[in-house]
VOPAGU-2260 file (C-alpha; in pm, 1 decimal, decimal comma):
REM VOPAGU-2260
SITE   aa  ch    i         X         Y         Z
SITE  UNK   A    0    4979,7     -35,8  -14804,7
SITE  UNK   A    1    5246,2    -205,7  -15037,6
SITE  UNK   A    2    5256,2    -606,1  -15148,6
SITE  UNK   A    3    5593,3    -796,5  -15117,1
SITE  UNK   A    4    5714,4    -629,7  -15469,1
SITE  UNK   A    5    5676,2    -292,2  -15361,4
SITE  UNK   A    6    5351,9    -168,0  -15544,5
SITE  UNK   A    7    5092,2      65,0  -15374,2
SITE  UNK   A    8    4813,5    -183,8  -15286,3
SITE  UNK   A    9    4446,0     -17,7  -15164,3
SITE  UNK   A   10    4299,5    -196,2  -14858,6
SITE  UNK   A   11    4016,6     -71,6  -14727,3
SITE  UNK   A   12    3940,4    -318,0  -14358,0
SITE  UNK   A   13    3586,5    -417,3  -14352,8
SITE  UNK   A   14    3267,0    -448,3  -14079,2
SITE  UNK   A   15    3034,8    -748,6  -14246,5
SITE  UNK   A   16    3186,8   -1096,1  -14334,6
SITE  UNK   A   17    3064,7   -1120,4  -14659,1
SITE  UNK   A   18    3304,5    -819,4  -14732,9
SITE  UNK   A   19    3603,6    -992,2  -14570,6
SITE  UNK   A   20    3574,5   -1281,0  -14707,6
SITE  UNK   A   21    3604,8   -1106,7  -15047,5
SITE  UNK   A   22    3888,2    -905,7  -14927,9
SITE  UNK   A   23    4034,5   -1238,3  -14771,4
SITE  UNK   A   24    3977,2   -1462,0  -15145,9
SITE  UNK   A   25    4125,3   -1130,1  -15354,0
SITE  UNK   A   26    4427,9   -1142,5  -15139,0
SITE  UNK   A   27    4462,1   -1527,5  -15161,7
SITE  UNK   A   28    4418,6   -1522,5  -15552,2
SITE  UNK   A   29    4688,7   -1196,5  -15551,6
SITE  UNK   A   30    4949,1   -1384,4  -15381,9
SITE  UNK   A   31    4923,2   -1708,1  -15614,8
SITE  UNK   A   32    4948,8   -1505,6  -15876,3
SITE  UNK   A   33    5265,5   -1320,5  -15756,6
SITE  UNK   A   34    5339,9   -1630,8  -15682,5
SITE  UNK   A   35    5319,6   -1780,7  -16033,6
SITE  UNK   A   36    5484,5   -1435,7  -16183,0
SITE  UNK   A   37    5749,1   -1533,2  -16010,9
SITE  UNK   A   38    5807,2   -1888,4  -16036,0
SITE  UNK   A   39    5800,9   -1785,2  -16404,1
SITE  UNK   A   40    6071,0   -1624,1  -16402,9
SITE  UNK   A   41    6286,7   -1824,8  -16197,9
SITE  UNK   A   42    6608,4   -1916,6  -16368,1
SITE  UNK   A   43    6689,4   -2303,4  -16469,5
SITE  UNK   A   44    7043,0   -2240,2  -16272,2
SITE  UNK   A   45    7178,3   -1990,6  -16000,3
SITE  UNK   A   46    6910,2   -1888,7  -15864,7
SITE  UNK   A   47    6954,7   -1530,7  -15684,4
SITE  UNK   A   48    6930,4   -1563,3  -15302,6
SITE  UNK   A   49    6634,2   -1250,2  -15265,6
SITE  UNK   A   50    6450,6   -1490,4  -15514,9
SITE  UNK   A   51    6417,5   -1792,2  -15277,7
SITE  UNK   A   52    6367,2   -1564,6  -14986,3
SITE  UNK   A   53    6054,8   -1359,1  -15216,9
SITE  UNK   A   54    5924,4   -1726,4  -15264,8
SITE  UNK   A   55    5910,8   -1787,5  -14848,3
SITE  UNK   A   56    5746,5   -1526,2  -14784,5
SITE  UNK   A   57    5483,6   -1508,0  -15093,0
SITE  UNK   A   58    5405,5   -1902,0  -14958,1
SITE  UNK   A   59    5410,8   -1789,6  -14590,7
SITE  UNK   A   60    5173,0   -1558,3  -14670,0
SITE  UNK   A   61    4964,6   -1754,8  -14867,8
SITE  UNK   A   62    4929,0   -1987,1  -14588,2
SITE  UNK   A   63    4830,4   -1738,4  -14303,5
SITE  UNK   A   64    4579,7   -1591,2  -14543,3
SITE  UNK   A   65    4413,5   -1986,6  -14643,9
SITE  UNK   A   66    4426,5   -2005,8  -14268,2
SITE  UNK   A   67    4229,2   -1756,1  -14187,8
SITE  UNK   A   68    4002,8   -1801,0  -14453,9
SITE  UNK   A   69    3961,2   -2177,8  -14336,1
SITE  UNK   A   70    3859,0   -2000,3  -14014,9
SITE  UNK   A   71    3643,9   -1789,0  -14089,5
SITE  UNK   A   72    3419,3   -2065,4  -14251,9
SITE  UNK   A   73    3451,0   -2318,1  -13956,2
SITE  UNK   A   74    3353,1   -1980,8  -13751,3
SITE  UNK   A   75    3057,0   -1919,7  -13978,8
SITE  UNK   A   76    2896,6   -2308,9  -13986,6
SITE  UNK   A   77    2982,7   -2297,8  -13619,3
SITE  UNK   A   78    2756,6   -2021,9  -13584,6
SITE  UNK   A   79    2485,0   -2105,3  -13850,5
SITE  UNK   A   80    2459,0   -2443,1  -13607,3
SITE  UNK   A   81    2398,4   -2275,4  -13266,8
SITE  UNK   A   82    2790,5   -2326,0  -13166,2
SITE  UNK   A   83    2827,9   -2655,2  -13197,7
C-alpha cells in the first residue's frame, strides 16, 4: 500500500481491537505529520494548485480516520456497559 506522497507503506489489517486501535492512532499521527511536512513547506505566495489539493485530502483523511477512531471508543464503552 502507498500514502498520499507515493511511499511504500506496510499495513498489515488486524483481528483484536487493541491492535486496531494502534494501527488506527499510527495512521492518525502519520497523516498530521505529513500534514505538518507539508504545511512547512508551503510557499508565503503562489501556492502550486497539487499543493492545496495534497492538503484536502491529507485533512480528509485525517478526519475519516479521527472518525473512526471516535467510533470505535463509543463502540467499546457501549459494550463495556451492556449496550447502553
Amino acid at each position: 500500500m502507498k500514502d498520499l506522497s507515493g511511499r511504500q507503506v506496510a499495513f498489515e489489517p488486524t483481528c483484536d481491537m487493541g491492535g486496531l486501535k494502534k494501527v488506527s492512532s499510527e495512521r492518525i499521527e502519520e497523516l498530521k505529520r505529513q500534514i505538518a511536512e507539508l504545511k512547512g513547506r508551503w510557499p508565503a505566495h503562489s501556492v502550486p494548485p497539487a499543493m492545496f489539493q495534497q492538503l484536502e485530502e491529507l485533512e480528509e483523511e485525517l478526519e475519516k480516520e479521527l472518525r473512526k477512531a471516535a467510533e470505535g471508543r463509543t463502540d467499546a464503552q457501549a459494550s463495556s456497559r451492556g449496550g447502553l
